[in-house]
C-alpha atoms as one frame of an Amber mdcrd trajectory, in Angstrom:
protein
   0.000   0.000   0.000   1.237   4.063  -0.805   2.699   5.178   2.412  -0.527
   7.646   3.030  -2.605   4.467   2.724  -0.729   2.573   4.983  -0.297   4.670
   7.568  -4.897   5.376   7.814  -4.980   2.082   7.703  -2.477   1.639  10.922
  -3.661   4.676  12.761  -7.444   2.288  12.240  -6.318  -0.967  13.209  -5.105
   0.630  16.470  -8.531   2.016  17.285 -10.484   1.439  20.574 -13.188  -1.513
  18.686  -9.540  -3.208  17.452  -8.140  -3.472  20.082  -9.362  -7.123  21.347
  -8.979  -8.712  17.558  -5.626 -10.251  16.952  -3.189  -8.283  15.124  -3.458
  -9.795  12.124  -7.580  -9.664  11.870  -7.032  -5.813  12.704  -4.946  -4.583
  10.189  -6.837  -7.151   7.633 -10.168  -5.408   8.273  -8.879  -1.953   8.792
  -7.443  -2.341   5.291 -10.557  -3.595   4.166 -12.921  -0.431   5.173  -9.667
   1.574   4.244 -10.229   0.693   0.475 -13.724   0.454   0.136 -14.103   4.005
   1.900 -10.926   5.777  -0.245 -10.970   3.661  -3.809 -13.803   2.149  -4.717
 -17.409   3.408  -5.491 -18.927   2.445  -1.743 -19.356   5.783  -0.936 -21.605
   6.673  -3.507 -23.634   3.690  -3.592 -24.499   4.330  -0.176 -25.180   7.505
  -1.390 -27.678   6.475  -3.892 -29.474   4.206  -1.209 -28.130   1.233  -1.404
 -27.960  -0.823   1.915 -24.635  -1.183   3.688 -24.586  -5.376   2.030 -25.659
  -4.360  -1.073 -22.844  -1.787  -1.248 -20.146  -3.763  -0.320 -20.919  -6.298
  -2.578 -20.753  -4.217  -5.191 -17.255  -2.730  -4.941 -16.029  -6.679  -4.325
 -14.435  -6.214  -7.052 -12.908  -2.566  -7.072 -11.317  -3.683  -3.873 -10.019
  -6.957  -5.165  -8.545  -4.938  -8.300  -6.260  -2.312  -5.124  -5.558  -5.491
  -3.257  -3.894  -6.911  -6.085  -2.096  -4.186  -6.809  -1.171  -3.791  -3.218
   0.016  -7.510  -4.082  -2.100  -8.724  -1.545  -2.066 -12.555  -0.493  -5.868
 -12.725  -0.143  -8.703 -11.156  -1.414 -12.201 -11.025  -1.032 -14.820 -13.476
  -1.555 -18.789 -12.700  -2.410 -19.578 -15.713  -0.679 -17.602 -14.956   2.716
 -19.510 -13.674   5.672 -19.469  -9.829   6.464 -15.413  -8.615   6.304
């Protein structure tokens, strides 16, 4: 991730509701939000009036597309539970 990326993303896995997940889990979904807030289309969906689910499923995707080129190990999956 760009430096300004990583460093939201950090300053959010460190927050208060984080702070009983496991290191890993917190950065994972920190990075998560992180994208779907700052580079894909989830803000305007929501926006438009789509609910929160529909939303995220929507931008799947978009976020799959920056996790890859954040050379990500995993990605998303539209048939995981909430992430």
């Amino acid at each position: 991730a760009p430096y300004a990326d990583m460093e939201k993303i950090r300053t959010d896995a460190g927050a208060v509701h984080m702070k009983t997940l496991p290191p890993g889990i917190a950065v994972w979904l920190a990075t998560i939000a992180h994208i779907r807030h700052m580079h894909t289309d989830y803000e305007k969906l929501l926006s438009e009036g789509y609910d929160r689910d529909s939303a995220r499923f929507f931008v799947i995707e978009q976020t799959n597309i920056v996790l890859t080129r954040w050379r990500a190990t995993r990605l998303l999956d539209a048939d995981d539970e909430e992430e």
